[in-house]
C-alpha positions, 0 to 999 in steps of 0.5 A, a space after each residue: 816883611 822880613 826875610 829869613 833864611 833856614 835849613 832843615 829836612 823835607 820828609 825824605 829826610 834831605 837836606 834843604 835850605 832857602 830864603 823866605 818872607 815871614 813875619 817873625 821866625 815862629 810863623 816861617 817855622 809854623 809855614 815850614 812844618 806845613 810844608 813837611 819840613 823840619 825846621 833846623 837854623 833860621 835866620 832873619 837875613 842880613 842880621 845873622 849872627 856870625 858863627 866864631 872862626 873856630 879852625 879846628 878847634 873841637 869840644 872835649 866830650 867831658 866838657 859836654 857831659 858837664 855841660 849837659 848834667 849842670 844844664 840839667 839841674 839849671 833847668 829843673 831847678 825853674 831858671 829861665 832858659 837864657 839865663 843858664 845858657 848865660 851862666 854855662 858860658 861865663 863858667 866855661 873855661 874853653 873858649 871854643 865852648 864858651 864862644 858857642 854857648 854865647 851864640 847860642 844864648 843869643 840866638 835863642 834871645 832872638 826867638 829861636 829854639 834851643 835846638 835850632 840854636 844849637 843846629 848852627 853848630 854842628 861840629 860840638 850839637 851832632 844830630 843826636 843832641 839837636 834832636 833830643 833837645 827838639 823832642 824834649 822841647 815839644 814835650 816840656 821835659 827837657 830837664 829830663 831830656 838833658 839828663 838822659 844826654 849827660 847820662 849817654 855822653 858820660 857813658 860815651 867818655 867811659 866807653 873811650 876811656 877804657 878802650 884807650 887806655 887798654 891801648 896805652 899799654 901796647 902803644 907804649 911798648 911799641 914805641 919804646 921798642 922801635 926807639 931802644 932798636 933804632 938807636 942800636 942800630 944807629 949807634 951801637 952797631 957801627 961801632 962793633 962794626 968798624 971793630 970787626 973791620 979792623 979786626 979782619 974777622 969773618 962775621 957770621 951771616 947773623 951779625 952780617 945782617 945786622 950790620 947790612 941793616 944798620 947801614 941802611 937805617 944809617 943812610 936811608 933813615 929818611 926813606 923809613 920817615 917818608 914812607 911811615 908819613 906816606 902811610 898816613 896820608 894814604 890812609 887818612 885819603 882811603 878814609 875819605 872815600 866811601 867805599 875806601 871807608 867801608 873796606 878798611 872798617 870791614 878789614 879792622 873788623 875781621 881782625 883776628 884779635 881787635 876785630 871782635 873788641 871792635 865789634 862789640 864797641 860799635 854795638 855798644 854805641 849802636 844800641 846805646 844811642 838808638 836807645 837813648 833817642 827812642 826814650 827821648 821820643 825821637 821816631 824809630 826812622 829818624 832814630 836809626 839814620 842819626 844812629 848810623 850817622 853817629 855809628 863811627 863805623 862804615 859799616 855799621 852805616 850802612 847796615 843801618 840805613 838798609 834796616 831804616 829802608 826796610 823798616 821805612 817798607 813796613 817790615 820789623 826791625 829785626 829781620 834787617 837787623 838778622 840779614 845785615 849779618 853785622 849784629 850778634 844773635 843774641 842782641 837781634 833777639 833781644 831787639 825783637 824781644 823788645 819791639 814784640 812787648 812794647 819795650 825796645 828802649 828799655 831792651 836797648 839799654 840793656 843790650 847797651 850796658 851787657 855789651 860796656 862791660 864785655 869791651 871792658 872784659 874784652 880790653 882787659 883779655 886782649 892787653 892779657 894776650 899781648 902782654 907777653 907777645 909784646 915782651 917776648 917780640 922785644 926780647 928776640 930782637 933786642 937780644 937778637 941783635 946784642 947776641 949777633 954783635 957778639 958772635 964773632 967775639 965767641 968765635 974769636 975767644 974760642 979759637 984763642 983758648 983752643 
């Protein structure tokens, strides 16, 4: 009798693995559920298939969602699971993809599930797609279920799209003024400065302090380099903590102007998300843990795993949601609405679509705002800077005419 390694969730929703004898995979998967766990990878052990070295290479999220849709109609069109999986991977022109897709096809001719499958590799299958693609399988729809993640990966993509490219714009200016204002100080300043010197002038203490800066870049520019990588790091070490994590998403979300753009984006994902699983079949409890999971917000996260506690208590959805203090009224109304009449997923959606299109109009207002701020913020000191350079030659022309 062979020997299968697997992995999966006990009833609590923890993580377990081991070893077990079985016949074949689908009676150690029968045994599994018996025991209240939800089966994820199994494997027969010393013939597993070996997981490609992918480094850190990841998936784009557009070439999920193309993906999904083409799977989609593969599926609904009647051809056998194995040979779509096979066609997806020949046309795929990622490597890091096509790498996957041949894993997975090969792991599902061995008798796995597609969700199983696609659980050996959960840095491209997050928890949301394995366990739509799970209920889709019980149900016989996967079709449906795979439309319905093309649907929310293509909703996702445009999401990101719009806040990114709201934030090109100010990046852009930024960065050109950081760049226009080093170069002034690295090489224009020095040589009014030596000018001045030569000249004997008394500088005023506009263009005095100018030059004194333009000294310190000159000489300490790597000190400014250090520090911007140090800044990096530090922040990237502070991510990595929970509570680091928690107090800088906090800190990003009572910003006076990113804060509530912030805000409605996470709760755009949020209701999204929970309502994508919920239409899928996928129970509310499961629902919310992958939610805050795949919230990207610390603390969205952890407001989230309260709500599933206490729904997981027998409370509703709603007063958890209320005493978060993380949700808007207006949605956690409308939440209750939905979970009073039977029609949460669909209240969900809605909530989902209000809220992509106030980040629309909430991107668009905030590059409005900083439009001018950004452009008046360049103009003083790049004019600052040309007009305390040129202080001393006034003085000097005035003293000559007088």
């Amino acid at each position: 009798m062979p020997v299968f390694t697997f992995t999966g969730k006990d009833a609590q929703g923890k993580r377990v693995s081991g070893e077990k004898l079985a016949d074949s995979k689908a009676q150690l998967t029968m045994q599994l559920r018996r025991e209240r766990i939800v089966p994820g990878a199994i494997k027969e052990k010393g013939k597993e298939f070996v997981l490609p070295t992918f480094g850190t290479g990841k998936v784009p999220i557009k070439d999920l969602a193309v993906f999904f849709r083409q799977f989609s109609v593969m599926i609904d069109a009647g051809l056998p699971l194995v040979q779509c999986l096979e066609i997806l991977a020949a046309n795929q022109e990622n490597q890091v993809f096509q790498k996957c897709l041949t894993g997975v096809r090969t792991t599902v001719e061995g008798g796995s599930t597609l969700s199983n499958a696609m659980r050996g590799y959960p840095k491209i299958f997050d928890d949301l797609t394995t366990n739509m693609i799970e209920a889709g399988e019980a149900g016989g729809i996967l079709d449906t279920i795979l439309q319905r993640l093309a649907a929310y990966v293509e909703k996702n993509v445009k999401l990101k799209s719009a806040v990114k490219s709201a934030l090109i714009y100010p990046v852009s200016v930024i960065s050109i003024a950081c760049l226009v204002v080093g170069l002034l100080l690295k090489f224009v300043v020095p040589i009014f400065a030596n000018m001045f010197g030569s000249m004997g002038v008394e500088l005023p203490l506009p263009t005095r302090m100018v030059i004194g800066l333009s000294r310190f870049v000159g000489n300490f520019w790597w000190v400014m380099l250090i520090s911007l990588v140090a800044v990096f790091v530090i922040i990237r070490q502070i991510r990595k903590d929970p509570r680091g994590r928690y107090m800088l998403d906090k800190f990003m979300l009572n910003w006076p102007v990113i804060g509530p753009v912030l805000r409605k984006i996470a709760v755009a994902r949020f209701t999204r998300t929970l309502g994508t699983l919920i239409t899928s079949g996928v129970p509310i409890l499961e629902g919310l843990a992958i939610t805050a999971r795949t919230s990207g917000n610390a603390v969205l996260e952890d407001a989230l795993m309260k709500v599933r506690k206490s729904v997981e208590e027998g409370r509703t959805i709603v007063d958890p949601l209320r005493e978060s203090g993380v949700f808007p009224n207006m949605v956690v109304q409308m939440i209750g609405v939905g979970e009073a009449t039977g029609a949460m997923d669909a209240m969900l959606q809605k909530i989902a679509d209000f809220y992509e299109d106030e980040v629309d109009a909430a991107t668009k207002n905030m590059l409005t705002l900083l439009e001018p701020l950004m452009i008046g913020f360049l103009g003083v000191v790049v004019g600052g800077i040309v007009i305390s350079l040129y202080l001393p030659l006034f003085s000097m022309i005035s003293k000559l005419s007088g």
